[in-house]
C-alpha positions in Angstrom: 0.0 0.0 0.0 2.6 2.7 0.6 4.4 1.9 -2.8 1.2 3.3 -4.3 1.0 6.2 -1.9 4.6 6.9 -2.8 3.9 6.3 -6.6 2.2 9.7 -6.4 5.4 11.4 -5.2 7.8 10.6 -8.2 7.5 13.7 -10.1 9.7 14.2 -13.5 13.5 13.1 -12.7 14.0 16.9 -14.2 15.2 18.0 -10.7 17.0 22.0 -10.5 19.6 22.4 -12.6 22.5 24.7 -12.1 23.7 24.4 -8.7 23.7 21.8 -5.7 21.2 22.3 -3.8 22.6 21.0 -0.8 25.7 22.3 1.0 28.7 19.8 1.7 28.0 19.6 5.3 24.3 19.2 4.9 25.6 16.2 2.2 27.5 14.8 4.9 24.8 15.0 7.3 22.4 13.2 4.9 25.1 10.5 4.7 25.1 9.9 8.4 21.6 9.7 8.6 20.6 6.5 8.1 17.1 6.2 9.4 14.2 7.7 7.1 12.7 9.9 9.5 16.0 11.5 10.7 17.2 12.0 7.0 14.1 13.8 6.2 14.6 16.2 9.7 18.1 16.7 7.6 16.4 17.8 4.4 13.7 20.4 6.6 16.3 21.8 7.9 18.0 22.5 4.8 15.0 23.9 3.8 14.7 26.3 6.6 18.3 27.2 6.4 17.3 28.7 2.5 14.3 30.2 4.4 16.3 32.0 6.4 18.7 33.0 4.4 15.8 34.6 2.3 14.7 36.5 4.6 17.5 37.5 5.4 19.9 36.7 9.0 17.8 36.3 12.2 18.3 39.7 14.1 17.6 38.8 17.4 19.8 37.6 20.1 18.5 34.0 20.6 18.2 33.6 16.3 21.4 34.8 16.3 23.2 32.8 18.4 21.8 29.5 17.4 22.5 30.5 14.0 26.3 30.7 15.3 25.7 27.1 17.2 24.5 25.4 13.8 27.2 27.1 11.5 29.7 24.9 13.5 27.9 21.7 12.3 25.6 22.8 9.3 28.1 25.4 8.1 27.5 28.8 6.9 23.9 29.5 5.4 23.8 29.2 1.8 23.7 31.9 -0.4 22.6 32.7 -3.7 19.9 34.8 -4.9 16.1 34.5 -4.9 15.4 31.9 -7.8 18.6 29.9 -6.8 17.7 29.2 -2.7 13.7 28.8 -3.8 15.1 26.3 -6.7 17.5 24.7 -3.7 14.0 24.2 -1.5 12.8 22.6 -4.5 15.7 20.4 -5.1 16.1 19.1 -1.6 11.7 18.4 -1.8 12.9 16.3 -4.9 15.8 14.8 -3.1 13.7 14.2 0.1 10.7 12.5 -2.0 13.4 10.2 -3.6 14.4 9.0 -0.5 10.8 8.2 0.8 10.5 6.4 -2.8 13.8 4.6 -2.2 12.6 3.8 1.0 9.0 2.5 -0.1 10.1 0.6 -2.6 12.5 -1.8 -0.5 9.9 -2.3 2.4 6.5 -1.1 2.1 5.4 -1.4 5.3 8.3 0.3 6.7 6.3 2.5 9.6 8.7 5.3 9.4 7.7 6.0 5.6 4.7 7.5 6.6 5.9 9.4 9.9 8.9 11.1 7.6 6.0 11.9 4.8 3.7 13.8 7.4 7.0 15.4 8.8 7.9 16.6 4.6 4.2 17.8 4.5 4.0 20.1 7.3 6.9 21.6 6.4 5.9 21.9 2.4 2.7 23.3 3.4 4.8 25.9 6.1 7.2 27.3 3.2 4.8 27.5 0.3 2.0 29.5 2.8 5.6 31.4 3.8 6.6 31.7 0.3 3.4 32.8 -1.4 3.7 36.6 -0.9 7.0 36.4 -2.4 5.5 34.5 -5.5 3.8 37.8 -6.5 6.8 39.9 -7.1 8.2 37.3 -9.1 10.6 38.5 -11.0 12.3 36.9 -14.4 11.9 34.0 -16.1 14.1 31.7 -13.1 12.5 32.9 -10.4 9.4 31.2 -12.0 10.5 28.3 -13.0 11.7 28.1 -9.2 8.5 28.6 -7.9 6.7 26.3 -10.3 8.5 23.4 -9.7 8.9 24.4 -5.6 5.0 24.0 -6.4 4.9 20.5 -8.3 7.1 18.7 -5.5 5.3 20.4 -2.1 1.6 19.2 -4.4 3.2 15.9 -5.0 4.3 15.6 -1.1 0.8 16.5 0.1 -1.2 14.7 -2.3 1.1 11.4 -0.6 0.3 12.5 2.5 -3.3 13.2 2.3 -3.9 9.5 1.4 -2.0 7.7 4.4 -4.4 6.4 7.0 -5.1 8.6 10.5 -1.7 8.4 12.3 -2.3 5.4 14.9 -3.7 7.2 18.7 -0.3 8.1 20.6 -2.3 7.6 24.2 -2.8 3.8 23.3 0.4 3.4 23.9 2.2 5.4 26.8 3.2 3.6 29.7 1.5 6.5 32.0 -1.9 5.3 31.4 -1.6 1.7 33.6 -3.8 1.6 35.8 -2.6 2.5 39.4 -2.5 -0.6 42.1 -4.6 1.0 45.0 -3.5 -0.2 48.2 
């Protein structure tokens, strides 16, 4: 069943061309993360990094500083301009779907494809709604094509995600609901 969820994510192999979309330490952090959902967290916060870096360097204090703290392992935020880092979110979407894909297609019933596929979509959804007043002042022919295709993967991602069953009910499970010995 998840192979045919994921079927709906393999967009056109025609990801960004031009640049990486990835930094090397963000590639090396994708490397080291082995486990689906974890490699995905990689990929979100790639995507944030560009978001950031689009709107320009945190000014306060706190933003600032952990900005500082995650250069040391993330490295600098990229740079580039407007069509490049929105074409960079859409690369790493691309990249991140692949992985979910790779993922599926080895084990199915893997549950982590569809925790890391809900984690993918709330971040799509976050940076297209964050995104979609800058979509208006488009300008040229690349920032367009950046924007369309940052489009195509978050629709692809959330069209997935839409058709996975209900998340299964977290208090099922905790260990604080036994019931208390009463003495």
């Amino acid at each position: 069943m998840a192979a045919v969820l994921i079927a709906g994510l393999s967009c056109a192999a025609s990801a960004y061309q031009g640049r990486e979309h990835l930094t090397p330490q963000e590639i090396d952090l994708v490397k080291d993360a082995q486990v689906l959902d974890k490699r995905i967290d990689i990929f979100i916060k790639a995507a944030d990094r560009r978001m950031i870096a689009l709107n320009g360097a945190a000014t306060d204090a706190t933003s600032a500083k952990q900005l500082k703290k995650d250069s040391e392992l993330w490295g600098e935020l990229p740079a580039g301009s407007r069509a490049e880092l929105i074409g960079d979110i859409a690369g790493i979407f691309d990249e991140a779907i692949t992985n979910i894909d790779d993922v599926s297609s080895h084990d199915e019933k893997n549950p982590l494809i569809a925790k890391a596929l809900r984690k993918l979509a709330a971040a799509a959804t976050r940076i297209v709604e964050q995104l979609k007043p800058a979509e208006t002042q488009a300008k040229g022919e690349a920032e367009l094509n950046s924007f369309d295709k940052l489009a195509e993967y978050a629709d692809s991602i959330l069209q997935a995600a839409n058709k996975l069953p209900p998340p299964p009910d977290k208090k099922s499970k905790t260990k604080s609901e036994k019931p208390k010995a009463t003495n």
